[in-house]
N, C-alpha and C positions, 0 to 999 in steps of 0.2 A: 724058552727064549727070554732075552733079558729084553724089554720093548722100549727102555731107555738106553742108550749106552752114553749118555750125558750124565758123569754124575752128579747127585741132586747137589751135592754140599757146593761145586763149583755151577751149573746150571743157574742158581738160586741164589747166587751172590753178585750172577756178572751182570753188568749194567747194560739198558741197552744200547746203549753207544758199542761197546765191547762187542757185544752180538753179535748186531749186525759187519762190524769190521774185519770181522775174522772168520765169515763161513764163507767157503769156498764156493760160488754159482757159478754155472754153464760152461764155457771152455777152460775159464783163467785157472791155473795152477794157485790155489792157497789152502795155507793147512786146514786142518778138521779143528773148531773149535776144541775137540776134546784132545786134540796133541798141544794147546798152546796153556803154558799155567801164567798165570798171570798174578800181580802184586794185588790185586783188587781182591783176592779170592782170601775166601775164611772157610776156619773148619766147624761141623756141625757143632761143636762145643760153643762156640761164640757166636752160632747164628739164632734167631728166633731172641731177640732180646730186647733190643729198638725199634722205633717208629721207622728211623733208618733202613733196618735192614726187611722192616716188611714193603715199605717204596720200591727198595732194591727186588725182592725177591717177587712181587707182583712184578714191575716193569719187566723181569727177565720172563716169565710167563708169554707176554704179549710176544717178547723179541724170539723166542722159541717159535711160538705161532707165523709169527711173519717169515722168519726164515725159512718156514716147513712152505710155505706156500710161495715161495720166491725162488728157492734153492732150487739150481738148473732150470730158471724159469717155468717151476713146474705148472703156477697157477695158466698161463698160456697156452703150453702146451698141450694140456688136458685136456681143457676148455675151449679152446680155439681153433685147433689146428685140423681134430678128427670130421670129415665129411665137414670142414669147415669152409673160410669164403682165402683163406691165404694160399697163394701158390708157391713153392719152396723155389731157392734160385740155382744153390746146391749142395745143399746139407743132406745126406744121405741120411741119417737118424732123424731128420723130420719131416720128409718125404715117408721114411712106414711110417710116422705116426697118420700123415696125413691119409696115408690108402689103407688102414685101419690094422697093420702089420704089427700090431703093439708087442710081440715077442719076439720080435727080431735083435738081433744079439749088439747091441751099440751100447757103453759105459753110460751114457744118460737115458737109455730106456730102462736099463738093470738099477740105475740110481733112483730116478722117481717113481718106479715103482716098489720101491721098498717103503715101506711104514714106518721105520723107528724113529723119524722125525716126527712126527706125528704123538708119537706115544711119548717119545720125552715131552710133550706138552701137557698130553694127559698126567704123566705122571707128576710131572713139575706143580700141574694145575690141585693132582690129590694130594701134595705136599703142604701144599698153600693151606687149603682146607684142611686139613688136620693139622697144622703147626703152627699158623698164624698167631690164634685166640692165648697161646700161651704169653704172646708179647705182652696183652693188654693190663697186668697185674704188673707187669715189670718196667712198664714205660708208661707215666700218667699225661705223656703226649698223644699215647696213641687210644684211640677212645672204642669203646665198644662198636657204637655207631660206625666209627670208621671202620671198624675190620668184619662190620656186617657188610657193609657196601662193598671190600676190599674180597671178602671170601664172593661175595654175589659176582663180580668179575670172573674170582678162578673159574667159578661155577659156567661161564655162561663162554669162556673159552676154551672150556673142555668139550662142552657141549658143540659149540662150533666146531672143535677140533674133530668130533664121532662123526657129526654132519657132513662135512668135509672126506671125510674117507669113507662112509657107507656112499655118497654118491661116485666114487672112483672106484672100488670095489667089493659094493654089495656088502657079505658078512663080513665083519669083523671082532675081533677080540676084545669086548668089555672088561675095562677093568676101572673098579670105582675105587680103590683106593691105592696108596703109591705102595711099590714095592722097590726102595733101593736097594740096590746091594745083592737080592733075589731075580733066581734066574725061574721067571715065572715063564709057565707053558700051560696056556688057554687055548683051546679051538677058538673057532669063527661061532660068532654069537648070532642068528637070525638080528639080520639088518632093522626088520622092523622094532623088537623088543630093543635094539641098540638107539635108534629114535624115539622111541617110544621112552627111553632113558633121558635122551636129550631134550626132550620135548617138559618132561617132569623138571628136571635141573633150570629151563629156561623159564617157566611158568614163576619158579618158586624163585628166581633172581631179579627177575622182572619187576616184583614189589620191593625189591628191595634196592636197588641201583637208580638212581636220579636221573632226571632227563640231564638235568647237567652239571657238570662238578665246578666248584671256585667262585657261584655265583649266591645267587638269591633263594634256589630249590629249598623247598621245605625240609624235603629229606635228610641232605646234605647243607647248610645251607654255609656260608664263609669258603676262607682259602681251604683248599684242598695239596697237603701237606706242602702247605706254604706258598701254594700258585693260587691265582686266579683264573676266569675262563677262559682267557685268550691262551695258556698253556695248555689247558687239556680240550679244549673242543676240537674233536678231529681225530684225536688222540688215542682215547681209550672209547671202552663201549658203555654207552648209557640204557636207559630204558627204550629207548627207541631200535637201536643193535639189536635189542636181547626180542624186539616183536620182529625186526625184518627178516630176523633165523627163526622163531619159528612159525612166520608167513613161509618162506621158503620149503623148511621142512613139511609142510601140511600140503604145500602144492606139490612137493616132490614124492610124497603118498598118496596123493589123487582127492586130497581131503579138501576140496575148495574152500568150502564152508567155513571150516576152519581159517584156511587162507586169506580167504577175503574179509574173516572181523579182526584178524590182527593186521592186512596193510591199511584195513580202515584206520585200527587204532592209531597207525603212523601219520596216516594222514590228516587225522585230526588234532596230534598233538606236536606238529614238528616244532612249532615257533616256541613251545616250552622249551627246546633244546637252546635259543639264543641267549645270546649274553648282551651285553652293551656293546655298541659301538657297532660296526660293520661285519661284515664275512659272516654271516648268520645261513643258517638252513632255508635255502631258495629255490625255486625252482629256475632254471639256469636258459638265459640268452644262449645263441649259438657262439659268440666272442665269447662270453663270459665261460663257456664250456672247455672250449679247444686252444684260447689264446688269453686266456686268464685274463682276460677285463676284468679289472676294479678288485683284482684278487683273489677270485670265487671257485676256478677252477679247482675241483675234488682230486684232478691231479696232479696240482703243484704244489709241493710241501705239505702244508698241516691244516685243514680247513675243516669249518665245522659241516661244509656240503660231505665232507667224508663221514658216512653213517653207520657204515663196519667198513672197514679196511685199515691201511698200514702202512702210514705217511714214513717217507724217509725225508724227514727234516735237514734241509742243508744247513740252516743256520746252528743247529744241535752238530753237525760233522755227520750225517746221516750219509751223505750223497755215495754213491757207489758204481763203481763200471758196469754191474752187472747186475743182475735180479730183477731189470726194467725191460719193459714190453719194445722201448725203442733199442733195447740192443738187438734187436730180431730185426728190425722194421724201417729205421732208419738210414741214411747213407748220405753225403753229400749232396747239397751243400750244406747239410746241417751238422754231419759229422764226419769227419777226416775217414772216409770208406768209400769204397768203389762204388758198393751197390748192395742194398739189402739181402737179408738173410730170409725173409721171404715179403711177398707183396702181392696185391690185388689186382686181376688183370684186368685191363678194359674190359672187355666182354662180361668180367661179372661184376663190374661198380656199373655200366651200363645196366644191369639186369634188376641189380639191386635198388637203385637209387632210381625211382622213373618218372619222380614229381618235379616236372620243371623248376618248381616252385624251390625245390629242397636244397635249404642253406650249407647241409651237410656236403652235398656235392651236385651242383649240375651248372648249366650254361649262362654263364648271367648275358643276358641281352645288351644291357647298358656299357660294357666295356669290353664287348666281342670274346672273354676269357671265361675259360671254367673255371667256379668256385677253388678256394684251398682250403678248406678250415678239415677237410678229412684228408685230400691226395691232394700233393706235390706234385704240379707236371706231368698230367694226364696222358697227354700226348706222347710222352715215352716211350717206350716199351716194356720201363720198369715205372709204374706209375709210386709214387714214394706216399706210404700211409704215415702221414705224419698231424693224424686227431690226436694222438700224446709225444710230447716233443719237450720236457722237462729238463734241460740240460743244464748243468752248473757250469756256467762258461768260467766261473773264478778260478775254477782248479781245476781246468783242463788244460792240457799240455802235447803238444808233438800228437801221437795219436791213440791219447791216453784222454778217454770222453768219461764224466763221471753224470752220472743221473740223481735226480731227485724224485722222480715221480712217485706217486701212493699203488702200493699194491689193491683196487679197490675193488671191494666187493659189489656192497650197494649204496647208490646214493637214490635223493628222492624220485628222479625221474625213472630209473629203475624198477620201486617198491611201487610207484603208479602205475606204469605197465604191467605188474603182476597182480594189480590189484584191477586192473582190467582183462585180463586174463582166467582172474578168479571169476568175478561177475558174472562174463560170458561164457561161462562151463555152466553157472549157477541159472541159465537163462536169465540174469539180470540185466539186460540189452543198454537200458538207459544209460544205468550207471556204469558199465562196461564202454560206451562209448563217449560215456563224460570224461571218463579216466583215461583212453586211449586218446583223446585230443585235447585234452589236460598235457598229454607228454608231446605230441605228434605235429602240435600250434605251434610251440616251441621253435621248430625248427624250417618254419614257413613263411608263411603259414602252410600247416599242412591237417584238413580235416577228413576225416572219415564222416562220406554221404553213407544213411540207412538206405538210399536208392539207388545204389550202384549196384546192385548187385554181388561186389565183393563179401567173399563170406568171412567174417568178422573176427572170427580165430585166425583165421588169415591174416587177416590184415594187422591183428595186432603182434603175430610171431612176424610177420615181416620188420612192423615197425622197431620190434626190441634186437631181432639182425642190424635194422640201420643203425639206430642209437647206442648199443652196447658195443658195438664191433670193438674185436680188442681187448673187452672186460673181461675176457674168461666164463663168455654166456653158453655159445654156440653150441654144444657139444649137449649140454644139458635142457636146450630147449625144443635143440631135435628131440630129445626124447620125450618131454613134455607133450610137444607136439603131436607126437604120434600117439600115445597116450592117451592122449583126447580125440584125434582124429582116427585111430582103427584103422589104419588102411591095409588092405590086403593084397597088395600088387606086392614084388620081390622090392625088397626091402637090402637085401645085403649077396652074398654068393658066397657062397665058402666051399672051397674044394670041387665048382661046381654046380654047387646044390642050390637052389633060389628059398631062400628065407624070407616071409613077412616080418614085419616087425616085432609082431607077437611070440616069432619061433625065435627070432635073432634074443628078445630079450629073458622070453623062458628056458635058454641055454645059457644065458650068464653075459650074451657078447656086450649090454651096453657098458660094462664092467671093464674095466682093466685087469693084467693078467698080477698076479703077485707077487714079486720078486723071489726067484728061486736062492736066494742068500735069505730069505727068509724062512723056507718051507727046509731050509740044510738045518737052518737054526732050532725049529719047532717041528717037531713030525705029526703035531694034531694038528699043523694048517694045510690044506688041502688047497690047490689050485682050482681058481673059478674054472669050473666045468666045459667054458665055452672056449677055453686056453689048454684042456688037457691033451 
């Protein structure tokens, strides 16, 4: 199987403006990147020469990656929807996602479950590395130093890239260097040695990528091809990125330990990530979160609170109809729709939310109304989740809505919840409850008492449901959760049968199934087990 069908020579030329404008997300009819050629594009003869075309050929890296996790809103649907907290209204392909039907035959379950977005990254990102360093002799703008920091990026969003798909489906296909042009057939690689890949690649990038680029960093220190910080903060991934992936990866193999001394490491170095002036790495007010006080919000445009993710920049021409969380979630009066695509029902924001106290959502006493800063008109029937609401009202028109939001991974209140999640696996009670009301004060006040009785893993996978909702958590912290907690009550049903957690995941189910246009393509990929 060919695991790019991007070719490298146009992949590796197009800007990310280009990118993202031209890949077709969720319902809208638009061409495949690879059906459109464009004036921007050059052939491998003329690439690898300039400083230019390695900006270029990095920046399309990142826009590959974003796409792959945007494209048919897949980061959401993954993440979000499975034994998640969204009710569907009437989309019949994300109603099976939601009752765990992942093989059911609909155009955007066959589409996100294919990989080859995925591996055009990969491969885009083994191009980088292997082709870069030949610029540096040929262009005395572009400097060693620079294309040591420049290859430590490819490195550490390829990395992200294997990360990203061993947690959707288990094994997958390692392949460490680019193969254009070849129609390579690899099996599924054991997930772990595939980690254990990404985890070496993030380790060895990590020394080499700056907290921050265009500013004062020792590493890097000046404009950074020709910007300063307020361009790339937000932007691309720094030293702090390359520890929050592999905190995650080390919690997603049960590795606390590990876990918890690189979100330490994040927490102890975030303020290296600022630059002059404002919009610096925060930890975030409830306005400042959901209704961008003072600019901060990680999901409006480009901000340095974004610590991995993938700003679609309106002022850059980023904004787009689709690839954002509020094309699912929103509806009038904020955008020209009857009624969302799916939404939260009373009964479970009641269930979820139950700290009077909680600015995210509950009854304020002083003006007789329930909070908004997460749901719009509670009292509905369709209560409207609108904690991301990113609209570029300049160029919207008739009933053509264009979005700006960040496709985000992790920001810091985030990486402090799993750094309080590490602690309390590790028996480290104190610092697990410093960290949990580090993130949980935020939005209250709201503390976790040692005398309530509340058990503690508890309360912190509750608190990363309230505060993540939406980020593309839910799906993977169920699984954490049980992970740590062992429970042995039925877990799932399949054909009947009652599965614990530990049957459901030693048969493959917490996996998604593999796309059968993948397994036509390669006959050494086998379908997870629990999908045969």
């Amino acid at each position: 199987m060919k695991y790019s069908n991007y070719k490298i020579s146009i992949c590796q030329k197009v800007m990310l403006t280009l990118l993202v404008s031209l890949i077709g997300i969720g319902n809208f009819s638009c061409k495949k990147i690879d059906d459109v050629q464009s004036v921007r594009l050059a052939t491998e003869e003329t690439n690898w020469k300039t400083l230019e075309d390695a900006r270029a050929n990095l920046s399309s890296i990142y826009g590959l990656m974003r796409s792959a996790t945007v494209s048919d809103n897949t980061h959401w649907l993954m993440g979000d929807l499975r034994q998640g907290d969204f009710t569907i209204t009437n989309r019949s392909d994300l109603k099976s996602i939601v009752s765990g039907q992942l093989n059911a035959q609909y155009p955007v379950i066959n589409r996100i479950t294919n990989w080859r977005r995925f591996y055009a990254v990969v491969n885009a990102a083994s191009l980088f590395i292997e082709r870069s360093k030949q610029i540096v002799p040929l262009d005395s703008r572009y400097t060693a130093i620079n294309n040591n920091v420049d290859v430590a990026q490819a490195k550490i969003l390829r990395a992200f890239a294997y990360f990203y798909m061993v947690r959707i489906w288990g094994d997958v296909p390692l392949l460490t260097s680019s193969h254009d042009g070849d129609f390579v057939k690899l099996p599924r690689t054991d997930k772990d040695k595939v980690l254990q890949f990404a985890t070496a690649e993030l380790l060895a990038a990590a020394q080499v990528v700056p907290f921050k680029y265009g500013g004062d960093d020792p590493i890097l220190p000046g404009l950074y091809y020709g910007a300063g910080w307020g361009s790339w903060n937000g932007n691309i991934f720094t030293r702090l990125s390359a520890y929050i992936i592999l905190a995650h990866i080390a919690a997603w193999q049960g590795n606390y330990l590990d876990a918890a001394a690189y979100s330490k490491f994040v927490l102890d170095n975030y303020t290296k990530s600022n630059g002059s002036g404002s919009n610096g790495i925060v930890y975030l007010a409830m306005d400042a979160l959901t209704e961008n006080l003072n600019y901060y919000s990680p999901f409006a445009f480009k901000r340095a609170t974004v610590i991995v993710g993938f700003p679609f920049e309106a002022g850059n021409g980023l904004s787009t109809a689709n690839g954002h969380i509020e094309q699912l979630t929103l509806a009038s009066p904020f955008i020209p729709k009857a009624q969302p695509e799916m939404f939260v029902t009373k009964d479970s924001i009641l269930k979820i939310f139950t700290d009077p106290k909680d600015l995210r959502f509950s009854f304020n006493p002083v003006n007789g109304l329930y909070r908004t800063n997460y749901f719009y008109n509670f009292t509905s029937e369709q209560p409207i989740f609108n904690k991301i609401k990113v609209i570029y009202t300049a160029q919207t028109s008739g009933n053509l809505t264009l979005f700006s939001s960040t496709m985000l991974f992790s920001r810091i209140e985030e990486i402090t919840l799993l750094r309080a999640e590490a602690c309390a696996v590790l028996g480290q009670r104190a610092e697990a409850i410093t960290a949990l009301n580090k993130a949980a004060d935020l939005r209250g006040p709201i503390v976790y008492d040692p005398a309530s009785g509340v058990d503690l893993i508890d309360a912190i996978f509750a608190e990363r449901r309230r505060e993540l909702m939406a980020e593309g958590w839910r799906w993977y912290d169920i699984v954490r959760y049980n992970r740590i907690k062992k429970p042995t009550g039925t877990f799932i049903k399949k054909n009947g049968v009652s599965l614990t957690f530990r049957q459901f995941e030693d048969a493959g189910g917490i996996y998604w199934p593999v796309s059968q246009d993948v397994i036509n393509a390669n006959s050494l990929v086998t379908q997870n087990p629990y999908w045969q």
